[in-house]
PDB file of N, H, CA, C and O in Angstrom:
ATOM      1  N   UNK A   1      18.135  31.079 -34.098  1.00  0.00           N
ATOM      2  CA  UNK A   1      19.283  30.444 -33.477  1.00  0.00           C
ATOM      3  C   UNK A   1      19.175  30.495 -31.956  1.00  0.00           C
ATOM      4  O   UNK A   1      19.820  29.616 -31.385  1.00  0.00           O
ATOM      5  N   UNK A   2      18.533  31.292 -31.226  1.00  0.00           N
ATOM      6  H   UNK A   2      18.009  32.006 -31.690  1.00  0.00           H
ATOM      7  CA  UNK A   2      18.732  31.676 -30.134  1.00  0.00           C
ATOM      8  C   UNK A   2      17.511  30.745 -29.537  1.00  0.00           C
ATOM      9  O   UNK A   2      17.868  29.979 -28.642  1.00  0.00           O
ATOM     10  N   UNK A   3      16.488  30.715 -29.810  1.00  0.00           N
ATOM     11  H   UNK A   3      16.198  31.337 -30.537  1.00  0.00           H
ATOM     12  CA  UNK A   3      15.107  29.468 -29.618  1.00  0.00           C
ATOM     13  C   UNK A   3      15.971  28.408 -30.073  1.00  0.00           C
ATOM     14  O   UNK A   3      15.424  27.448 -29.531  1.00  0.00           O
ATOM     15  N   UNK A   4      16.840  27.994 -30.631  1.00  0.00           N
ATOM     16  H   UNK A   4      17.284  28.774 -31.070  1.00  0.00           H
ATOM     17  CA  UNK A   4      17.881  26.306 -30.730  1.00  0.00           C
ATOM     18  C   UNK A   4      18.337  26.246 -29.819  1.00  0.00           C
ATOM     19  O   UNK A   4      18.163  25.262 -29.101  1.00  0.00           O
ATOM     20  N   UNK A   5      19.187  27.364 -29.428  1.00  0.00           N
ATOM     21  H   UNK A   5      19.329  28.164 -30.012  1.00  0.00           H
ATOM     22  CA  UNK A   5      20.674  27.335 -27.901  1.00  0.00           C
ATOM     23  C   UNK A   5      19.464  26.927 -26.598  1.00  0.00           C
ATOM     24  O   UNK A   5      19.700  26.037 -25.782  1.00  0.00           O
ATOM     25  N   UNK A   6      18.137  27.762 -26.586  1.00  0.00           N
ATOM     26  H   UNK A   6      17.945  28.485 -27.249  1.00  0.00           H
ATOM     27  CA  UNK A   6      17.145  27.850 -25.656  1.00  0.00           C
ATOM     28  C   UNK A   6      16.357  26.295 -25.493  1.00  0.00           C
ATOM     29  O   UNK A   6      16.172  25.690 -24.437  1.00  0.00           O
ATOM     30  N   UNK A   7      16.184  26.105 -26.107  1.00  0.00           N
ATOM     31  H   UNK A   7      16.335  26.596 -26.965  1.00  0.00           H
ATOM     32  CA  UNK A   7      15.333  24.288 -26.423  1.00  0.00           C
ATOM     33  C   UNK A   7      16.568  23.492 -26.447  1.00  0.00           C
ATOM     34  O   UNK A   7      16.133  22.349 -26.584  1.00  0.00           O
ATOM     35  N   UNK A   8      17.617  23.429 -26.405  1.00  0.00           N
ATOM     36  H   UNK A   8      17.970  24.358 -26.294  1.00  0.00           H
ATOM     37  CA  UNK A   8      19.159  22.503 -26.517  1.00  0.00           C
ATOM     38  C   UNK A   8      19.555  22.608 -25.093  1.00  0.00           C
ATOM     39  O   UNK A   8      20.046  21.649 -24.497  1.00  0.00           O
ATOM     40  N   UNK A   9      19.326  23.875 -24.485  1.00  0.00           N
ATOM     41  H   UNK A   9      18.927  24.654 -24.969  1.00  0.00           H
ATOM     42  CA  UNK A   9      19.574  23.838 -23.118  1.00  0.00           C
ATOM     43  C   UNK A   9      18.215  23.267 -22.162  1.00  0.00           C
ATOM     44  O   UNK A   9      18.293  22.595 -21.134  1.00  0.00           O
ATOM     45  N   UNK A  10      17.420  23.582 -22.599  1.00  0.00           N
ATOM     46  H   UNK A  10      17.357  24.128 -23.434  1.00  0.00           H
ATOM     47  CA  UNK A  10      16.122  22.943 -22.244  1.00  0.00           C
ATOM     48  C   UNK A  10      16.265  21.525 -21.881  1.00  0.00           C
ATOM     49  O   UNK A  10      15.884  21.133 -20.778  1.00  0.00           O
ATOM     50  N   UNK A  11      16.787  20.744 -22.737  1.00  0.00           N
ATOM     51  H   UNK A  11      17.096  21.063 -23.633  1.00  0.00           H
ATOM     52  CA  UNK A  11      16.914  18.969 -23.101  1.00  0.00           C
ATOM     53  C   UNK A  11      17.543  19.108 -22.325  1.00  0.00           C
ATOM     54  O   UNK A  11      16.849  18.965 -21.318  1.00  0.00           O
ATOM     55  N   UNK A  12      18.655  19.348 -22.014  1.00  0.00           N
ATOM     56  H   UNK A  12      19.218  19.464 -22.832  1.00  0.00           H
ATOM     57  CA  UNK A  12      20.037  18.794 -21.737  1.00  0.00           C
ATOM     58  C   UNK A  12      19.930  18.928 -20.356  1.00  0.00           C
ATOM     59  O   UNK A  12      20.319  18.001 -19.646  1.00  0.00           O
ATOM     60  N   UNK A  13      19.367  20.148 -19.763  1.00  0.00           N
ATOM     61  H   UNK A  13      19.051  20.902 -20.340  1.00  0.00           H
ATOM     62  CA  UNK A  13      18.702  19.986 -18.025  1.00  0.00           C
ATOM     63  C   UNK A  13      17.996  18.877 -17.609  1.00  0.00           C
ATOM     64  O   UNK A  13      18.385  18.277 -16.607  1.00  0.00           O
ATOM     65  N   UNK A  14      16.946  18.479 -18.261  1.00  0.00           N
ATOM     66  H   UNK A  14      16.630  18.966 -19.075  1.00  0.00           H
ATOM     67  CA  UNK A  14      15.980  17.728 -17.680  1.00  0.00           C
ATOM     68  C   UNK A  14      16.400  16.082 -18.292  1.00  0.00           C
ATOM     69  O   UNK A  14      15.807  15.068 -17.925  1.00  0.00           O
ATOM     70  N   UNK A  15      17.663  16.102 -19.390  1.00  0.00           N
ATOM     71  H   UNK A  15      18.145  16.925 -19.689  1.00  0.00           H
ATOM     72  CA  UNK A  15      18.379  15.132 -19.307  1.00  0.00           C
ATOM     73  C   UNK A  15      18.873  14.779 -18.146  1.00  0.00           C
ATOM     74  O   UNK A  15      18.498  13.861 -17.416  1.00  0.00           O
ATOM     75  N   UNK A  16      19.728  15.532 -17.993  1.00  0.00           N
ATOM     76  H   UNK A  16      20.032  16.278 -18.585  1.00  0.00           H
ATOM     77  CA  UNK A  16      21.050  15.473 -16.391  1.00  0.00           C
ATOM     78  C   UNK A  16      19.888  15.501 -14.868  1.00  0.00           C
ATOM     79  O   UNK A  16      20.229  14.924 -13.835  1.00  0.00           O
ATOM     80  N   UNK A  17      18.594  16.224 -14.974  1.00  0.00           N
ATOM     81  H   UNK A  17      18.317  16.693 -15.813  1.00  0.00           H
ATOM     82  CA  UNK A  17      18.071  16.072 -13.894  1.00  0.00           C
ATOM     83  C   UNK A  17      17.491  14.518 -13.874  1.00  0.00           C
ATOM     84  O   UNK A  17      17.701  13.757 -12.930  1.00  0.00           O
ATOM     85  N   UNK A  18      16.879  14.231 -14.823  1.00  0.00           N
ATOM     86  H   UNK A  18      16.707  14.850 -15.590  1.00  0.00           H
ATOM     87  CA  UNK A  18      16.511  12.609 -15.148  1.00  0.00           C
ATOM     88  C   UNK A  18      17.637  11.264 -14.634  1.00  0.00           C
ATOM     89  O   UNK A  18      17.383  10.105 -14.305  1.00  0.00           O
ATOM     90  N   UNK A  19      18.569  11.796 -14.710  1.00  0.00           N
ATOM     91  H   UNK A  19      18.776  12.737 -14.977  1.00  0.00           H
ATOM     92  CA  UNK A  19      19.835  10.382 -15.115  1.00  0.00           C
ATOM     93  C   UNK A  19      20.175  11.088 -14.033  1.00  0.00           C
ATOM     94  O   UNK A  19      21.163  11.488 -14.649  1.00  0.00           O
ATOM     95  N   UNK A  20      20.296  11.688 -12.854  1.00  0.00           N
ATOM     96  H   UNK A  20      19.494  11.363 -12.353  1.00  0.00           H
ATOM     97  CA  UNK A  20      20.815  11.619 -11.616  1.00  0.00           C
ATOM     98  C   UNK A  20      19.491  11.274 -10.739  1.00  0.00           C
ATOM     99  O   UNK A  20      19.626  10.412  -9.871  1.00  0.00           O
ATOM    100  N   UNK A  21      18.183  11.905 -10.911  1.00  0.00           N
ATOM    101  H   UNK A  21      18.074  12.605 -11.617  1.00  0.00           H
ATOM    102  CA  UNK A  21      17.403  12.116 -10.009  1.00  0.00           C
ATOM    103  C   UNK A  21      16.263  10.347 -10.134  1.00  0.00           C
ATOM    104  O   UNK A  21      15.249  10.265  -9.441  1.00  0.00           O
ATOM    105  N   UNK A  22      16.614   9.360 -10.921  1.00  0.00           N
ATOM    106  H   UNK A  22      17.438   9.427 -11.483  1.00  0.00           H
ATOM    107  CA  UNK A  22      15.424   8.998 -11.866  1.00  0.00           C
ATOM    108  C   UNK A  22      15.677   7.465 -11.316  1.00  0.00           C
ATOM    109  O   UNK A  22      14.673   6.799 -11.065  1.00  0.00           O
ATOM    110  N   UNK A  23      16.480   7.103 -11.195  1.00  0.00           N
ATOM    111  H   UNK A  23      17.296   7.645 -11.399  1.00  0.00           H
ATOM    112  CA  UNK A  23      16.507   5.610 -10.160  1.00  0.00           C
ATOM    113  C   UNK A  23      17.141   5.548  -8.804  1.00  0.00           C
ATOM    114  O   UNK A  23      18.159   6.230  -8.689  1.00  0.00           O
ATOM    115  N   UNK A  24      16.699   4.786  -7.622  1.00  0.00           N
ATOM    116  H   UNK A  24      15.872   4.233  -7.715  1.00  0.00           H
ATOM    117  CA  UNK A  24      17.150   4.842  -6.533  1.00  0.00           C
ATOM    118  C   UNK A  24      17.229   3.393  -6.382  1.00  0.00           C
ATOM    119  O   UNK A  24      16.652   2.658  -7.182  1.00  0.00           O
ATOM    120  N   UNK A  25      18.315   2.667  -4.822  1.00  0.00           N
ATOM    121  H   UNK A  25      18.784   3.264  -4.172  1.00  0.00           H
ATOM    122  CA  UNK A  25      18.282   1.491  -4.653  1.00  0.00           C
ATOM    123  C   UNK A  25      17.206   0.669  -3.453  1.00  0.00           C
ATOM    124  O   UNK A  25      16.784   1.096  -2.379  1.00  0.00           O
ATOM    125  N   UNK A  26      17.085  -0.039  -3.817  1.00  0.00           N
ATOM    126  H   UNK A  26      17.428  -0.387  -4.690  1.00  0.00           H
ATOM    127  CA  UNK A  26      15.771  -0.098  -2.266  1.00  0.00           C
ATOM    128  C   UNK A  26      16.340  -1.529  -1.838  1.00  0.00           C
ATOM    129  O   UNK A  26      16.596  -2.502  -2.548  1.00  0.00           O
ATOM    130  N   UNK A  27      16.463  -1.349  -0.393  1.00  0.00           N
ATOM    131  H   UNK A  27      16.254  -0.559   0.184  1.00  0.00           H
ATOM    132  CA  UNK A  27      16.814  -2.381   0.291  1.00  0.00           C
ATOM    133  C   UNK A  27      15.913  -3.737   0.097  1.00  0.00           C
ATOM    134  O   UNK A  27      14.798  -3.702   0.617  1.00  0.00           O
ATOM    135  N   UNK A  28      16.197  -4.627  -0.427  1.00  0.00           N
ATOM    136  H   UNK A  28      17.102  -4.655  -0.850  1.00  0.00           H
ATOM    137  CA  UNK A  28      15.192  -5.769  -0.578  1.00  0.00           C
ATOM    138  C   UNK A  28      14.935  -6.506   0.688  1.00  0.00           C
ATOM    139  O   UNK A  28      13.928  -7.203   0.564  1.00  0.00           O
ATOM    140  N   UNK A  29      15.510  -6.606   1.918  1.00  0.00           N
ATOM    141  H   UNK A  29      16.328  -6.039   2.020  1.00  0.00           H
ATOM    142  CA  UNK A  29      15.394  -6.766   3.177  1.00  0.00           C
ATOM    143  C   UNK A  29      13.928  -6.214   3.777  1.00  0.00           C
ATOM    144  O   UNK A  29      13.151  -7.024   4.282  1.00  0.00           O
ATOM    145  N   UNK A  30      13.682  -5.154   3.715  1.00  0.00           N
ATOM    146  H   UNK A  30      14.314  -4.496   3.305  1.00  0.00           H
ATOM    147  CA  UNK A  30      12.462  -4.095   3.812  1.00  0.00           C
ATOM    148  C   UNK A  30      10.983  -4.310   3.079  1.00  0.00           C
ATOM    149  O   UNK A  30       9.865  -3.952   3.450  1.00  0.00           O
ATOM    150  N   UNK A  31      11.371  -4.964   2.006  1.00  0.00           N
ATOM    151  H   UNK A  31      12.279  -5.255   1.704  1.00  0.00           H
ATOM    152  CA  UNK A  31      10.044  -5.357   0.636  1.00  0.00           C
ATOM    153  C   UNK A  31       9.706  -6.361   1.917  1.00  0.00           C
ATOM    154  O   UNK A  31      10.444  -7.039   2.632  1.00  0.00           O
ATOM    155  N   UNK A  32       8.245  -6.156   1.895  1.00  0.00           N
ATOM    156  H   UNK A  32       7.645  -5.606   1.314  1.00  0.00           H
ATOM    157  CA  UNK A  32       7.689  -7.697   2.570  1.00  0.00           C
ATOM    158  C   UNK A  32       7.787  -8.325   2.150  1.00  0.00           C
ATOM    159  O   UNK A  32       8.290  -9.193   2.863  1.00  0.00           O
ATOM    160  N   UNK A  33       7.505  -8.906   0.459  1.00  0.00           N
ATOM    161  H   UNK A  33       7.095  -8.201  -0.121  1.00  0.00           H
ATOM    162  CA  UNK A  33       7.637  -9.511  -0.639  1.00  0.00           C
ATOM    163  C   UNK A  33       8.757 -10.451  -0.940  1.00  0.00           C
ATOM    164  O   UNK A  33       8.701 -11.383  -1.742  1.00  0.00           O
ATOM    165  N   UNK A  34       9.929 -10.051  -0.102  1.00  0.00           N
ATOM    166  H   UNK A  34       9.974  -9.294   0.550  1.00  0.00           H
ATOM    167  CA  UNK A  34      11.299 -10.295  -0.737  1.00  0.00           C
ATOM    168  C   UNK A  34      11.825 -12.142  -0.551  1.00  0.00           C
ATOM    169  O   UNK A  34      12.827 -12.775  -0.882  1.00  0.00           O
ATOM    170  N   UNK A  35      10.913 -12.381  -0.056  1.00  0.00           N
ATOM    171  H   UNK A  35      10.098 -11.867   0.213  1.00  0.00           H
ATOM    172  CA  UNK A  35      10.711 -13.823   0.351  1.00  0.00           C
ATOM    173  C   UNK A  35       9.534 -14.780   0.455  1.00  0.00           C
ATOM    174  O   UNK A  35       8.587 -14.648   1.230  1.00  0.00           O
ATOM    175  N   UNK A  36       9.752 -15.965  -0.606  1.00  0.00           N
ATOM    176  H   UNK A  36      10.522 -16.072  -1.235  1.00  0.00           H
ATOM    177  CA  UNK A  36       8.307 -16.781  -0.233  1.00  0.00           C
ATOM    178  C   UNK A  36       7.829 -17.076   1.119  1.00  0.00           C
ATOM    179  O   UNK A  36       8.734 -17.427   1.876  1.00  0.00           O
ATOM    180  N   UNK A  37       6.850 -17.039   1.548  1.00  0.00           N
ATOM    181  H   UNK A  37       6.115 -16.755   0.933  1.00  0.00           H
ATOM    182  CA  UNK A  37       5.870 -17.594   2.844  1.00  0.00           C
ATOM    183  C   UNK A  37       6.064 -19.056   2.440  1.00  0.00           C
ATOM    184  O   UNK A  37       6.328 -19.559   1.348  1.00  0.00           O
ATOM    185  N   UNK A  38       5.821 -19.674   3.845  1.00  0.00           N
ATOM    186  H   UNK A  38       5.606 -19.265   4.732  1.00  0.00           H
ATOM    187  CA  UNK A  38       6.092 -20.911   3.805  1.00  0.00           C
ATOM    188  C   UNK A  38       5.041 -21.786   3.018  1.00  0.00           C
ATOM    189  O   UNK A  38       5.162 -22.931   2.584  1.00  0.00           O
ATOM    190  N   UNK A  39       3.931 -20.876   2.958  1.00  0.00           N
ATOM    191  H   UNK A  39       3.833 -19.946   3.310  1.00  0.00           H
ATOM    192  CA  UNK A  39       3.064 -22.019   2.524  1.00  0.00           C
ATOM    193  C   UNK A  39       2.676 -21.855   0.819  1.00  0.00           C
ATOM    194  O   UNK A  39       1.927 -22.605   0.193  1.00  0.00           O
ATOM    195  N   UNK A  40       3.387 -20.698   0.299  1.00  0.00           N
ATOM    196  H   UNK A  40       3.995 -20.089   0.808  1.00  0.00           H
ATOM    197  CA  UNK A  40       3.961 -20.226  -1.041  1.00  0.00           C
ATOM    198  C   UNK A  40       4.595 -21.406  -1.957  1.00  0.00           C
ATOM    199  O   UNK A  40       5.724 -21.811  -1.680  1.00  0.00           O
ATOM    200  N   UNK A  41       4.075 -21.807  -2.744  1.00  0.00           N
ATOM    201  H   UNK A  41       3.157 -21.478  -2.969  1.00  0.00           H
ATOM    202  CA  UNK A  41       5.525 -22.851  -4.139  1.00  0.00           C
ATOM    203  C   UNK A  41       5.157 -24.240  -3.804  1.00  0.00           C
ATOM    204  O   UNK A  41       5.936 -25.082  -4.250  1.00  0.00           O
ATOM    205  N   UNK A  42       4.113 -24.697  -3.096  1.00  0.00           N
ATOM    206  H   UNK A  42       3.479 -24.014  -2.733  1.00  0.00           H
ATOM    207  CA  UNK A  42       3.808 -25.901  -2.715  1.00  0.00           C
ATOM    208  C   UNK A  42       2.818 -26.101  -3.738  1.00  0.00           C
ATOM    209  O   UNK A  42       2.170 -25.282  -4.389  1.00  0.00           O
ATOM    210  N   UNK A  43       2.843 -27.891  -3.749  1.00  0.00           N
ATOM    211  H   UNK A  43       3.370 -28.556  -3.220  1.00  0.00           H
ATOM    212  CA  UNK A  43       1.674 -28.502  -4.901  1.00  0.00           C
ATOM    213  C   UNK A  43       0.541 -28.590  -3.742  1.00  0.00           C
ATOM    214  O   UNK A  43       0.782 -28.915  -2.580  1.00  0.00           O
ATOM    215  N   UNK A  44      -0.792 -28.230  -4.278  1.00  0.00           N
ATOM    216  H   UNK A  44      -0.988 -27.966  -5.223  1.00  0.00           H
ATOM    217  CA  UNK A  44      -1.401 -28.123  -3.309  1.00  0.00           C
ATOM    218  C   UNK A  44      -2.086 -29.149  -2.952  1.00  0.00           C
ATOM    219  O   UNK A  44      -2.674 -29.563  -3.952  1.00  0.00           O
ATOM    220  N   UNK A  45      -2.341 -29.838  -1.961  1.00  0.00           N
ATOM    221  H   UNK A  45      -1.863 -29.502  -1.149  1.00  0.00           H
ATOM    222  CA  UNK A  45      -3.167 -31.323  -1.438  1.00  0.00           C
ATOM    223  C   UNK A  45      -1.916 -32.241  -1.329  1.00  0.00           C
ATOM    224  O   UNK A  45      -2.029 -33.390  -0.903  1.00  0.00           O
ATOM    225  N   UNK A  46      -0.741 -31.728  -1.713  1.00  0.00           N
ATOM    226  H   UNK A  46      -0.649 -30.794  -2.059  1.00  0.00           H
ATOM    227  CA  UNK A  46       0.226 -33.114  -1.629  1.00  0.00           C
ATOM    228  C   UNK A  46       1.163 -32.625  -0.101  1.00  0.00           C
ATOM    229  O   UNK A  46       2.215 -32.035  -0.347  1.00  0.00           O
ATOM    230  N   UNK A  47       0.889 -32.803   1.133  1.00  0.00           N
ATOM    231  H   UNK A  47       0.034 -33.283   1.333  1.00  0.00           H
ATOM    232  CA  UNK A  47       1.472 -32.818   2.291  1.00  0.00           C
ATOM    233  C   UNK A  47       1.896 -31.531   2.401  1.00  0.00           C
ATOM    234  O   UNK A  47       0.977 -30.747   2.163  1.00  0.00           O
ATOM    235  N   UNK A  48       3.317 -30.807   2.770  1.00  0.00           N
ATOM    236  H   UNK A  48       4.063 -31.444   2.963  1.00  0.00           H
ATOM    237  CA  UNK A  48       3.314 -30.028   3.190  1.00  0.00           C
ATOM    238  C   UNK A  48       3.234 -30.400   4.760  1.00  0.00           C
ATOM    239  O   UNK A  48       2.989 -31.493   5.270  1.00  0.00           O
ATOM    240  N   UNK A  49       3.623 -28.677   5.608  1.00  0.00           N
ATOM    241  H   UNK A  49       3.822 -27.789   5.193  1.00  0.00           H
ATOM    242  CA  UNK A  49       3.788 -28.473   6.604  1.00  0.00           C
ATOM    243  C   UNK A  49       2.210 -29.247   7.493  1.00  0.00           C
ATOM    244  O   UNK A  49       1.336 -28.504   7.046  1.00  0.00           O
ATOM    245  N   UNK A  50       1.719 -29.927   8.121  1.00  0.00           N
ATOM    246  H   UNK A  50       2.429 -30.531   8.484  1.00  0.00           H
ATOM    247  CA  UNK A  50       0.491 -29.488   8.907  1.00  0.00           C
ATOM    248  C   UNK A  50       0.802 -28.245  10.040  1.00  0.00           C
ATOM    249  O   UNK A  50       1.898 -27.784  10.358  1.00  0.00           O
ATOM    250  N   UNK A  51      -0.214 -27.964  10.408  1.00  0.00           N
ATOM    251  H   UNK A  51      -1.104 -28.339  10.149  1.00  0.00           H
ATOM    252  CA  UNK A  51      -0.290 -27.046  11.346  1.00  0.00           C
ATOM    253  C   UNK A  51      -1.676 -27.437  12.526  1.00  0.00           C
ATOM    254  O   UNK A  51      -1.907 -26.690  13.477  1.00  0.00           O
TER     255      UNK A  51
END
């Protein structure tokens, strides 16, 4: 019984440390990514920007 209470308390820590510690928010402003480049989503050979 006492190895049950011991392994039940076991879970239940690294539950509660998981589900507080386990996702964060990340500014999508910051991702370089967070926006196509201009020359990104275009058909290619059909006009577009020149440069």
């Amino acid at each position: 019984m006492k190895k049950l209470l011991s392994l039940f308390l076991a879970i239940a820590s690294l539950s509660l440390t998981l589900m507080f510690t386990g996702c964060t928010e990340v500014d999508e402003s910051t991702i370089p990514w967070s926006r196509p480049k201009d020359w990104e989503g275009g058909v290619p050979g059909m006009g577009g920007t020149s440069r």
